[in-house]
N, CA and C of each residue as an Amber inpcrd file, in Angstrom:
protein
   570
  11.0660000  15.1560000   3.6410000  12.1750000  14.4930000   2.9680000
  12.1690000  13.0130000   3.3300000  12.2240000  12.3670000   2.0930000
  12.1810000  10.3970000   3.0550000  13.7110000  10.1200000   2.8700000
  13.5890000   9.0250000   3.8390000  14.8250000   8.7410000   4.0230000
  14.6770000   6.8820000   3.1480000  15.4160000   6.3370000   3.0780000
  15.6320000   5.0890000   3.1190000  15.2710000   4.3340000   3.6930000
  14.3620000   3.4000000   3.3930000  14.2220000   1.7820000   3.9630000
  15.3830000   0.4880000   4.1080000  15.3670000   0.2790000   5.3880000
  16.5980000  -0.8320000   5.4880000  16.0190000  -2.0240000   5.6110000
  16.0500000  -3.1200000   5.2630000  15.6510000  -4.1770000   5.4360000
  16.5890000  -5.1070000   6.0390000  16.9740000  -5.6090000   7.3280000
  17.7640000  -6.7000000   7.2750000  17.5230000  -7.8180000   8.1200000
  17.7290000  -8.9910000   7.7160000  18.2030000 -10.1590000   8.0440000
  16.4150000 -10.4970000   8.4580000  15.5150000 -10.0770000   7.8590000
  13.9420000 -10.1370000   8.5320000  13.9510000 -11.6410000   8.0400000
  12.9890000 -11.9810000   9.4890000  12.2900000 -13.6630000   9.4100000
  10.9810000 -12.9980000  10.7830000  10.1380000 -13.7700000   9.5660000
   8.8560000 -13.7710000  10.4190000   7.9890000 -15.1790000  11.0000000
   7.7080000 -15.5420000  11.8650000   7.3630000 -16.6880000  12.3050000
   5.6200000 -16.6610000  12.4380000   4.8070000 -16.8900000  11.7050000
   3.1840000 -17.1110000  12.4210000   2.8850000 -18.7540000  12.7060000
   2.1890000 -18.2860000  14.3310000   2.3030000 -19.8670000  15.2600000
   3.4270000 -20.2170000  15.1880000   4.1240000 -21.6550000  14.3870000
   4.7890000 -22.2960000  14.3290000   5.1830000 -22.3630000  13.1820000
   5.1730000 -21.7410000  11.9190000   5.3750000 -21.7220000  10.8820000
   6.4070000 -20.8050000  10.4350000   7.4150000 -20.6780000  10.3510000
   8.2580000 -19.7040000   9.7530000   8.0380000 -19.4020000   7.9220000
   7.5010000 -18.4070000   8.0310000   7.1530000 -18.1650000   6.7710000
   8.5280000 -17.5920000   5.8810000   9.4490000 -16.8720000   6.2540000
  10.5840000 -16.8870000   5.2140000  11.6480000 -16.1640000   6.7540000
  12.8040000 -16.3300000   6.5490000  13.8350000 -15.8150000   6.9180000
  14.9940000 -15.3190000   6.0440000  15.8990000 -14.1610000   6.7270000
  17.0940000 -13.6850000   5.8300000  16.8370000 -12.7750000   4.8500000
  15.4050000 -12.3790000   4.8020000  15.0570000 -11.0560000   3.7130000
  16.3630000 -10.0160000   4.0920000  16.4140000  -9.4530000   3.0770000
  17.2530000  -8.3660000   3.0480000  17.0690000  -7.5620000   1.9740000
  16.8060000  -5.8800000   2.5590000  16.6840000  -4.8670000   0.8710000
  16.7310000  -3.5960000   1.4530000  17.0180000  -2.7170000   0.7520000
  17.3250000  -1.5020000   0.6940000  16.3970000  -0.9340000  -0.3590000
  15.2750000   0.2490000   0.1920000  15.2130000   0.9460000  -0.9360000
  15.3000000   2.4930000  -0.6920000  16.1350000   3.3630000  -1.4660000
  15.8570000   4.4030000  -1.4970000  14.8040000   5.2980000  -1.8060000
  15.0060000   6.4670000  -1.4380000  13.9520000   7.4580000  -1.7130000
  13.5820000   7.1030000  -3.2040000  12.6850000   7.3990000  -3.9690000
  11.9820000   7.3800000  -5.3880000  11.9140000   5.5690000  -5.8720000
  12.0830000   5.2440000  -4.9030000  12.4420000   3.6720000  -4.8240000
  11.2150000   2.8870000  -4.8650000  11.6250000   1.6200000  -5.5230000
  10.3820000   0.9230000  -5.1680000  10.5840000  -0.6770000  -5.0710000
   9.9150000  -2.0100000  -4.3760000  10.3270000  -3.1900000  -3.8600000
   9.2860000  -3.8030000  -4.4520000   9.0590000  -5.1240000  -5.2960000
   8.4130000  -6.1880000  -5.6500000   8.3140000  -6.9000000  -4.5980000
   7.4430000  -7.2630000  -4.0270000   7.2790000  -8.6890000  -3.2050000
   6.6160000  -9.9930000  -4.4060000   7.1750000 -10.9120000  -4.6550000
   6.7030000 -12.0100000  -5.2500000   6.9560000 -13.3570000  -4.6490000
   6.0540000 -14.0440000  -5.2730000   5.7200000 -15.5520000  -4.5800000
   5.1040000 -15.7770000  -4.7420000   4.5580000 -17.6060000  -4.4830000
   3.3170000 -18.1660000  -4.6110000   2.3470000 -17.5140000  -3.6910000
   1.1270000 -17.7300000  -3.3860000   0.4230000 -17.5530000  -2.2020000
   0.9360000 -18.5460000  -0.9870000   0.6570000 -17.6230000   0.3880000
   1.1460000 -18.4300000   1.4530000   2.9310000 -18.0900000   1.9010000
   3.2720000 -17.3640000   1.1820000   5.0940000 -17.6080000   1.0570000
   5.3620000 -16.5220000   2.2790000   4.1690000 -15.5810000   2.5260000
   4.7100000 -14.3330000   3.7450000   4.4060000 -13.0910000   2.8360000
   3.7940000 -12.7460000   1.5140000   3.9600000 -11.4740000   0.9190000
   3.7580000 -10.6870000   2.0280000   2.3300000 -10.9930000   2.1460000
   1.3860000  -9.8550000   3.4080000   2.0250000  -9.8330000   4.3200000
   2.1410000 -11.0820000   5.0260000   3.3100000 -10.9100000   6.5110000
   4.1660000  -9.9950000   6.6780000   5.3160000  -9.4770000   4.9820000
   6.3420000  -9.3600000   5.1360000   5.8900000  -7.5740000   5.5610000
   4.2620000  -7.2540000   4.3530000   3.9230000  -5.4740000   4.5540000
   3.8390000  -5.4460000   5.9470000   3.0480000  -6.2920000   6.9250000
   2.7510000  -6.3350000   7.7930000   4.0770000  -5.6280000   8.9950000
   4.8530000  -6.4610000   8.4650000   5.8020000  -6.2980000   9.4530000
   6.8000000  -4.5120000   9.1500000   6.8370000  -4.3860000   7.3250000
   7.5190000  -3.2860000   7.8960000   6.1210000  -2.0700000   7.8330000
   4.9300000  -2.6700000   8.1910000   3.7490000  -1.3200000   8.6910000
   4.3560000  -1.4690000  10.0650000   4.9460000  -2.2000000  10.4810000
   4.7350000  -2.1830000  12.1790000   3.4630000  -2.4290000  12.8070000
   3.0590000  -3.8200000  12.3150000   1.7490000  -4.1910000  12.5230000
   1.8300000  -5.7090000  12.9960000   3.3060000  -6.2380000  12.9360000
   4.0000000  -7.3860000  12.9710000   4.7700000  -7.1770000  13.9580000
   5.3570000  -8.2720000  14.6830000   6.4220000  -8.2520000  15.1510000
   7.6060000  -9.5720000  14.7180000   8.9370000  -8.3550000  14.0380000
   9.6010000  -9.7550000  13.3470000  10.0980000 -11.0420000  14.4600000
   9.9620000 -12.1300000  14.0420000  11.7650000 -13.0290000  14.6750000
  12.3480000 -12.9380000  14.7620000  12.9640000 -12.0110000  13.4840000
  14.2240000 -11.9600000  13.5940000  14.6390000 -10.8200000  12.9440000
  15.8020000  -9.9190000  12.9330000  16.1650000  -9.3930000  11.9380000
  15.6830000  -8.1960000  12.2730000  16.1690000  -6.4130000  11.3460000
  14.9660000  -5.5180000  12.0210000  14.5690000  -4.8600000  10.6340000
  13.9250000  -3.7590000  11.2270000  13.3380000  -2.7150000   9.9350000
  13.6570000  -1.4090000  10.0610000  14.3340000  -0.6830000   9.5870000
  15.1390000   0.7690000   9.6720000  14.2830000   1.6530000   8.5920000
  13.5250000   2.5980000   9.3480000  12.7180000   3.3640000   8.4550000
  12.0920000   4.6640000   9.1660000  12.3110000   6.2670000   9.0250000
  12.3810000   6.9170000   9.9780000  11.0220000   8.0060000   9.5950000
  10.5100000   7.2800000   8.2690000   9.2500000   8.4470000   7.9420000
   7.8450000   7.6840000   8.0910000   7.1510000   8.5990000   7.4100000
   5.5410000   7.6990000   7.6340000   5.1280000   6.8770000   6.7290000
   4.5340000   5.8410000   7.2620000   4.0480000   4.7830000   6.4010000
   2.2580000   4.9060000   6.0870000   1.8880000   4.0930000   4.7870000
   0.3380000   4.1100000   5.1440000   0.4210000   2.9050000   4.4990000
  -0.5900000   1.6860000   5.3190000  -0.6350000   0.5000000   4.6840000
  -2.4840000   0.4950000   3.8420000  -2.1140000  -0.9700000   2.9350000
  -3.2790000  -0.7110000   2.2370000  -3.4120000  -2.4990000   2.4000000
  -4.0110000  -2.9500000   2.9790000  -4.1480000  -4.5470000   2.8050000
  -5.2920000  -5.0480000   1.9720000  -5.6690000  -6.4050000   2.1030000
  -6.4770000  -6.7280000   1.2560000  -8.0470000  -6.6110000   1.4220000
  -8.0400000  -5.6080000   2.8680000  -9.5060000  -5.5550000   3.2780000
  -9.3890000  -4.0450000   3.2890000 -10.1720000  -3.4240000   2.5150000
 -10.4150000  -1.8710000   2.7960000 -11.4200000  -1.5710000   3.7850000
 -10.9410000  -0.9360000   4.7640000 -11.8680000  -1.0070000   6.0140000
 -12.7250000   0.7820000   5.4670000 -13.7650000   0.0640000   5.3610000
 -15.3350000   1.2620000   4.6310000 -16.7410000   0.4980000   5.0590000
 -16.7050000   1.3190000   6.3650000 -18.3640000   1.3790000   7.0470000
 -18.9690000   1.2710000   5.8320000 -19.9780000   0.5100000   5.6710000
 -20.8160000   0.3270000   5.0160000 -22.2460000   1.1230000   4.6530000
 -22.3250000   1.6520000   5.5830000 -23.7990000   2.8760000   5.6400000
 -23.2660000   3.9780000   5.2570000 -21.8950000   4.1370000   5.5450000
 -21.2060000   5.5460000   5.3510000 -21.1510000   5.8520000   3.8240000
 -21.4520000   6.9670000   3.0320000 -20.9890000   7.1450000   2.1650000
 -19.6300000   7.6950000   1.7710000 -19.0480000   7.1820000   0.4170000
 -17.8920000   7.0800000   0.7080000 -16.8060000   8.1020000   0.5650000
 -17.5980000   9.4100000   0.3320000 -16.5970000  10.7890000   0.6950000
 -16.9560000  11.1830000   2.4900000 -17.7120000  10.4670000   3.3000000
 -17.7040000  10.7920000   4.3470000 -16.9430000   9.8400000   4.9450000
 -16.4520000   8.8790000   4.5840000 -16.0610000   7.8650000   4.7470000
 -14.1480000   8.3390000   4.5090000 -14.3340000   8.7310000   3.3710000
 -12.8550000   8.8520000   3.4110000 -12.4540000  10.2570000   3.7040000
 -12.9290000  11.0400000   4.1160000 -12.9880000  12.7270000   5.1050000
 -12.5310000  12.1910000   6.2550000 -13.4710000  10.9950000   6.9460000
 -12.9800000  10.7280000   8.4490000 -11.7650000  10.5260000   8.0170000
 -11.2740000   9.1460000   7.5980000  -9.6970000   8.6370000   7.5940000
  -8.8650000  10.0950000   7.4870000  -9.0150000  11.2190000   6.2380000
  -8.3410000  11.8640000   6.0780000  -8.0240000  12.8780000   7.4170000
  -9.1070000  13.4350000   7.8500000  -9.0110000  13.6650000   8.8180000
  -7.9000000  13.3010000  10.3810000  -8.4410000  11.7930000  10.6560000
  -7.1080000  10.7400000  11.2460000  -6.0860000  10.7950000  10.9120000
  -5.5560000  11.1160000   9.5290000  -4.0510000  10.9420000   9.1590000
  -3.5120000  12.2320000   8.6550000  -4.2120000  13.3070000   8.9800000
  -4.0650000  14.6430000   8.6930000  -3.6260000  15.0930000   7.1760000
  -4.4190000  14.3610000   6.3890000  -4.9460000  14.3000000   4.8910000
  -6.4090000  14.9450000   3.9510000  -6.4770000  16.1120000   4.9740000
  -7.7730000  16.8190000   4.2860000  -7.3310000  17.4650000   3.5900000
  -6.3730000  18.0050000   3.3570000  -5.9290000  19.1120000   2.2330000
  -5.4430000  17.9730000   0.8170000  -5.3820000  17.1730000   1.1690000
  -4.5500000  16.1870000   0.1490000  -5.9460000  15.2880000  -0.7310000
  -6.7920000  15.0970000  -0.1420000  -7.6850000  14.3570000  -0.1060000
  -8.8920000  14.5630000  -1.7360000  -8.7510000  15.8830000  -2.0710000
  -9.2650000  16.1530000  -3.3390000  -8.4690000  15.7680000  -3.9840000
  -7.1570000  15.5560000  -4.4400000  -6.4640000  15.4860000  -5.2040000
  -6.3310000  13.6060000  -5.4320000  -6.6910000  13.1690000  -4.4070000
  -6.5170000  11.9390000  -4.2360000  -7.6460000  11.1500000  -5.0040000
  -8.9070000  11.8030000  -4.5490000 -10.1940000  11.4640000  -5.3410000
 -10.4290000  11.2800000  -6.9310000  -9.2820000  12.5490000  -7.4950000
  -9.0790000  12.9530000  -8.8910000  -8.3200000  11.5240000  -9.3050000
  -7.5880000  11.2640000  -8.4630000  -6.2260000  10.6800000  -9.0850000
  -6.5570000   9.1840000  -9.0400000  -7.6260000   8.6000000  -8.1980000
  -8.4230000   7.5540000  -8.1640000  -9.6560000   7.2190000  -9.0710000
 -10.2540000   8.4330000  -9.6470000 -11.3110000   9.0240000 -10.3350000
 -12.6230000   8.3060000  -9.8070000 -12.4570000   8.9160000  -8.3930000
 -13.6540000   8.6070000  -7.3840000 -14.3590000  10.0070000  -7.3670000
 -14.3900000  11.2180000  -7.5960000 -15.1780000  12.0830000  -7.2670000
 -16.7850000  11.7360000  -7.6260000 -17.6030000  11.3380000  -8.4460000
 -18.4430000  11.0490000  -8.7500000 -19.2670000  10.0860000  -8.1660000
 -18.4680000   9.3680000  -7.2220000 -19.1540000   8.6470000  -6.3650000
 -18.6070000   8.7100000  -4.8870000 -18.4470000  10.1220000  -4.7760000
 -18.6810000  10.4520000  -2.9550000 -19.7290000  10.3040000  -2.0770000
 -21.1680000  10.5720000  -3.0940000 -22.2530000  10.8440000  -2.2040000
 -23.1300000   8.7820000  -2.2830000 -21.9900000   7.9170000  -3.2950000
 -22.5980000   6.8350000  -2.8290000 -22.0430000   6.3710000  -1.0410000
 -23.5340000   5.1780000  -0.7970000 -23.1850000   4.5980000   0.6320000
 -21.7470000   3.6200000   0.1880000 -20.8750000   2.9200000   0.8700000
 -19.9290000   2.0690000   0.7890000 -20.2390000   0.6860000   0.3750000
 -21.8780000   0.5990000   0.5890000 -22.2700000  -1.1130000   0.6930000
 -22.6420000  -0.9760000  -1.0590000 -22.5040000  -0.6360000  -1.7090000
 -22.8450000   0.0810000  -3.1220000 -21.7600000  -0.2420000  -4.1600000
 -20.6790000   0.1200000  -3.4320000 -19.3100000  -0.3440000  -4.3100000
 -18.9700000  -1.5000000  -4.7060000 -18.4550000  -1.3690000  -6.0760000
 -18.0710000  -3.2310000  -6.2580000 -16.5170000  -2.8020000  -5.6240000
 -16.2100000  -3.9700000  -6.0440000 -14.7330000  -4.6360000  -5.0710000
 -13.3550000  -3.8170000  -5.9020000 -13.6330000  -3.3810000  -7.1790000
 -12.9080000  -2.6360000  -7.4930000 -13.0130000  -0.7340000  -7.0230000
 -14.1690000  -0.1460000  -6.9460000 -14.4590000   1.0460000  -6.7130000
 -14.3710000   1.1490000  -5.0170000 -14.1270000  -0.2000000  -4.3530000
 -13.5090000  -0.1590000  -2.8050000 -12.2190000  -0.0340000  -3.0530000
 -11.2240000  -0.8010000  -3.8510000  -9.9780000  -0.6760000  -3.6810000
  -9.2520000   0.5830000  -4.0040000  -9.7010000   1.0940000  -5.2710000
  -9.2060000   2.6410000  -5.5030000  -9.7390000   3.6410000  -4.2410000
 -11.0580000   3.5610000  -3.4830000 -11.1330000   3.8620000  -2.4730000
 -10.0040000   4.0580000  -1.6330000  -9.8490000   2.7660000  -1.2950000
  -8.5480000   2.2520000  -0.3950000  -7.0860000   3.0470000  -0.7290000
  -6.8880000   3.1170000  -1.7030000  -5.7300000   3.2970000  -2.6520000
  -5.7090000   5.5750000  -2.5780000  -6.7130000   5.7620000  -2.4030000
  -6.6670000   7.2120000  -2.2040000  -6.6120000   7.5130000  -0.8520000
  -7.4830000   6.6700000   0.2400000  -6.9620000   7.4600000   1.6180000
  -5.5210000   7.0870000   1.7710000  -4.4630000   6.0790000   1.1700000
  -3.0110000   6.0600000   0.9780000  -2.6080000   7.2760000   0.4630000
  -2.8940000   7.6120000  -0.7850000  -2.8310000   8.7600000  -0.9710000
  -2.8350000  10.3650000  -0.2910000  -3.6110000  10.2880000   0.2260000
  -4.3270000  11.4960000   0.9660000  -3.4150000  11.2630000   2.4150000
  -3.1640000  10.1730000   2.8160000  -2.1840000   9.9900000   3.8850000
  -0.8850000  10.7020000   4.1610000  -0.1810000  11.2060000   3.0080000
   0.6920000  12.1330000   2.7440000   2.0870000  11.3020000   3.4870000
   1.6610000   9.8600000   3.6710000   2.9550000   9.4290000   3.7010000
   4.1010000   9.2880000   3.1070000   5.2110000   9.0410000   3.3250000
   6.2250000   9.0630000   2.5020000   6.4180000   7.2650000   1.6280000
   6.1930000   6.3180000   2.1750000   6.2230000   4.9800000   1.9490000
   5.0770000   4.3970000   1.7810000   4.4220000   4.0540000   0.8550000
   2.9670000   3.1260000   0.8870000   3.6900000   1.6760000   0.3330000
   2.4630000   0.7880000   1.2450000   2.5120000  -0.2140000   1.2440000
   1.4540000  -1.2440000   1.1290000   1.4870000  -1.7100000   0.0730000
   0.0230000  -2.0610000  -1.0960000   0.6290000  -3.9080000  -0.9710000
  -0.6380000  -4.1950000  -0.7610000  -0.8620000  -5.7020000  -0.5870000
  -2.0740000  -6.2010000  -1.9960000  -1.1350000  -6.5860000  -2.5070000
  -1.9440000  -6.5250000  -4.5550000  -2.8480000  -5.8560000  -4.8310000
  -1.8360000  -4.3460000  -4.9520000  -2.9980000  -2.9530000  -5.3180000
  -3.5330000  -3.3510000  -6.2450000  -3.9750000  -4.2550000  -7.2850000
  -4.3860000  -3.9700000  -8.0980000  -5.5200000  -5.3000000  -8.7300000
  -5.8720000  -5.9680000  -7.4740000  -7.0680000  -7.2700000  -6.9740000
  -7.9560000  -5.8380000  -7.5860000  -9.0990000  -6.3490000  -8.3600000
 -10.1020000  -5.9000000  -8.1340000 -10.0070000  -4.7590000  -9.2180000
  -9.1200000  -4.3550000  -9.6790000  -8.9810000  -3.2140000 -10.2950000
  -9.2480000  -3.6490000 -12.2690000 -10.1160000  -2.6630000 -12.9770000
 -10.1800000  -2.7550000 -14.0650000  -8.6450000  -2.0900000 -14.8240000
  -8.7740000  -2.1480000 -16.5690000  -7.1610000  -1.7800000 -17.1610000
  -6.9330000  -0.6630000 -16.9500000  -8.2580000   0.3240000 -16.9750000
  -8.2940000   2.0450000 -16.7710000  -8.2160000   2.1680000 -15.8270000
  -8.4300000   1.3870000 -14.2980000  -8.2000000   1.7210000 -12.5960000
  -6.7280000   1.5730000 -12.9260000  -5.9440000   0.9070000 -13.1390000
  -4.7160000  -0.2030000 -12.8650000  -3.8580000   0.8560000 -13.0670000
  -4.0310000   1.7820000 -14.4740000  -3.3700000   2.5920000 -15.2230000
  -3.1670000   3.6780000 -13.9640000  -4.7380000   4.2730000 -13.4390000
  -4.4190000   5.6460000 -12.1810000  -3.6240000   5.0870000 -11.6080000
  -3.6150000   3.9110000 -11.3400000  -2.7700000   3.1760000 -10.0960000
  -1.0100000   3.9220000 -10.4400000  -0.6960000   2.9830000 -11.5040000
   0.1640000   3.2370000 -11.9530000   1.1000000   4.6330000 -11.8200000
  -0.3230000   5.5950000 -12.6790000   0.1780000   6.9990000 -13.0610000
   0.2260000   7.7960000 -11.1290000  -0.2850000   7.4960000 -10.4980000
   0.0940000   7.3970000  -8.6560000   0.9450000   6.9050000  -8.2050000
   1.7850000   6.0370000  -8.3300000   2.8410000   5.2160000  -7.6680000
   4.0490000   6.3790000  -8.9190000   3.5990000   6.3360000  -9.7310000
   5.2060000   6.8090000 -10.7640000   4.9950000   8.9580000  -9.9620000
   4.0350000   9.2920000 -10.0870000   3.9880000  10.4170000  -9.7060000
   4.5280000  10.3380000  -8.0070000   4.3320000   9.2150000  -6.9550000
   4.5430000   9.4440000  -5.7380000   6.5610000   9.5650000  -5.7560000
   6.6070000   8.6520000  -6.5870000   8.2670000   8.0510000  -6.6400000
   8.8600000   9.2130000  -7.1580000   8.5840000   9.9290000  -8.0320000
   9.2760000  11.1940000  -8.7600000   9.1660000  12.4350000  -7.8070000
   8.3220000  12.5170000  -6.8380000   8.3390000  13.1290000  -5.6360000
   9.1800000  12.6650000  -4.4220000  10.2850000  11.5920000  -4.9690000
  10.9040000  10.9760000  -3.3370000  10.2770000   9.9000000  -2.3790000
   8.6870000   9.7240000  -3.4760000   7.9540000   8.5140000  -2.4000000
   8.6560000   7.4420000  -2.7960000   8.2960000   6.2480000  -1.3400000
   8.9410000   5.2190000  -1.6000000   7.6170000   3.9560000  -1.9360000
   7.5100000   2.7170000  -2.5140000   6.7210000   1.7340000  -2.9140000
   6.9800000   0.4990000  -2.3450000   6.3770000  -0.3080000  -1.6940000
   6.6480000  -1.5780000  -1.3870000   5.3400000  -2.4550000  -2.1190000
   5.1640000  -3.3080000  -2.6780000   4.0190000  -3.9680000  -3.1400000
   4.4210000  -5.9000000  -3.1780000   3.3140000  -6.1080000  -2.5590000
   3.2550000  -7.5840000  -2.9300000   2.3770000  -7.9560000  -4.3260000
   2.5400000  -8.8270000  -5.3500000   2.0850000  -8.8240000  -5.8280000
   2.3370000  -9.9310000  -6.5760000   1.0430000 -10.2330000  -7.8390000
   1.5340000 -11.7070000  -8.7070000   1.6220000 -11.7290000 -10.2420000
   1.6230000 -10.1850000 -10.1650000   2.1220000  -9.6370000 -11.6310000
   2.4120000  -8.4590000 -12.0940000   2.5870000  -7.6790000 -13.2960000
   3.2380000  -6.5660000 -13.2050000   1.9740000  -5.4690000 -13.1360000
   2.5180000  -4.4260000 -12.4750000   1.6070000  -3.0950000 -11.8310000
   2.1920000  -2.0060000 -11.8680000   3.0510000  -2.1050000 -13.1190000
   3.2510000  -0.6610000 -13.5260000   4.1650000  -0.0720000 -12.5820000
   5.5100000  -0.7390000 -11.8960000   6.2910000   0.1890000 -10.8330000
   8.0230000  -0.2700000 -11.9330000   8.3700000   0.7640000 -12.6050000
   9.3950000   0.5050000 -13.5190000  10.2060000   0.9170000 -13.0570000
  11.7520000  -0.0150000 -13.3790000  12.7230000  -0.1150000 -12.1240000
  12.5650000  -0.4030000 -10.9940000  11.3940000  -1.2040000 -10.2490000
  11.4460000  -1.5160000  -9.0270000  12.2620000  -3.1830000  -8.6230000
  13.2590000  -3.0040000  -7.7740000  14.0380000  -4.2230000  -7.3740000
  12.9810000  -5.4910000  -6.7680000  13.2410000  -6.2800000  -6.2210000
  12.3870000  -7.6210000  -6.3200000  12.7820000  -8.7260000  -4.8930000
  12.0670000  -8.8620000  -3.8380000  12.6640000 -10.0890000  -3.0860000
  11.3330000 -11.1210000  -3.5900000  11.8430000 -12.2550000  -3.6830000
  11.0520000 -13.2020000  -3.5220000  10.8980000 -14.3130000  -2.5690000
  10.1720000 -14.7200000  -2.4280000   9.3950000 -15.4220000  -1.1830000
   9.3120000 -16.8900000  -1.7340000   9.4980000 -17.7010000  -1.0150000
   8.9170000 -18.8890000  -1.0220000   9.5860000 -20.0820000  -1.8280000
């Protein structure tokens, strides 16, 4: 069962730079959050911080289920091919039972038995975008799911985020245009 994301009063500082202060948002279960802005404004900072991968300045983050982050580097050994590749992760996040379904829903099955160094930059990100999946978290958190992605990737994307939300998942995304999350509320940056 997920619970609610609280957002309040967040300010994040890197070095000496305060990248935004005073965020504030709420999203409920089936919920979902726009991050927008120029580049530079804190999008990533802001996933960062509620992955718990950050530590804020200020302000906190109230959130009592599991998260899976997806940033802009999909971490995929390169020699590994990439159903052995994403077995381990699943494995780590106790996502083997989930993990076929994830492949389907990415429409990666057909290229399990390629190595990782093989993939273009889009067939890494749906990669990326299924061990989220297969993570069986309740909250994903996508740092511009959709870099790299062709109109027919963008669409699974889509038809995944609307299927996670109608299940009670929750969505956070930074991003610099629309990606298919309807009804999702909006902070902006910068």
């Amino acid at each position: 069962m997920s619970t609610a994301l609280v957002i309040e009063d967040l300010a994040c500082r890197r070095g000496q730079r305060l990248l935004f202060e005073g965020v504030c948002a709420r999203v409920e279960p089936g919920g979902a959050l726009l991050l927008v802005g120029p580049n530079g404004t804190g999008k990533s900072s802001l996933l960062r911080l509620l992955a718990g991968l950050l530590p804020a300045a200020a302000g906190r983050v109230d959130y009592a289920g599991r998260r899976a982050f997806l940033g802009h580097e999909v971490a995929l050994k390169p020699r590994q091919t990439l159903g052995g590749e994403l077995a381990h992760w699943a494995r780590l996040d106790g996502g083997e039972a989930r993990l076929p379904a994830a492949l389907r829903a990415m429409n990666l099955e057909a290229l399990i038995d390629v190595p990782c160094r093989m993939l273009s930059s889009g067939q890494k990100r749906r990669a990326g975008l299924a061990r989220v999946m297969a993570a069986g978290a309740d909250l994903w958190l996508l740092d511009e799911p959709t870099a790299g992605l062709d109109t027919a990737s963008a669409a699974l994307l889509a038809r995944a985020m609307a299927a996670h939300r109608a299940g009670g998942g929750l969505v956070v995304a930074a991003v610099h245009g629309d990606i298919g999350l309807d009804g999702a509320a909006t902070v902006r940056l910068g």
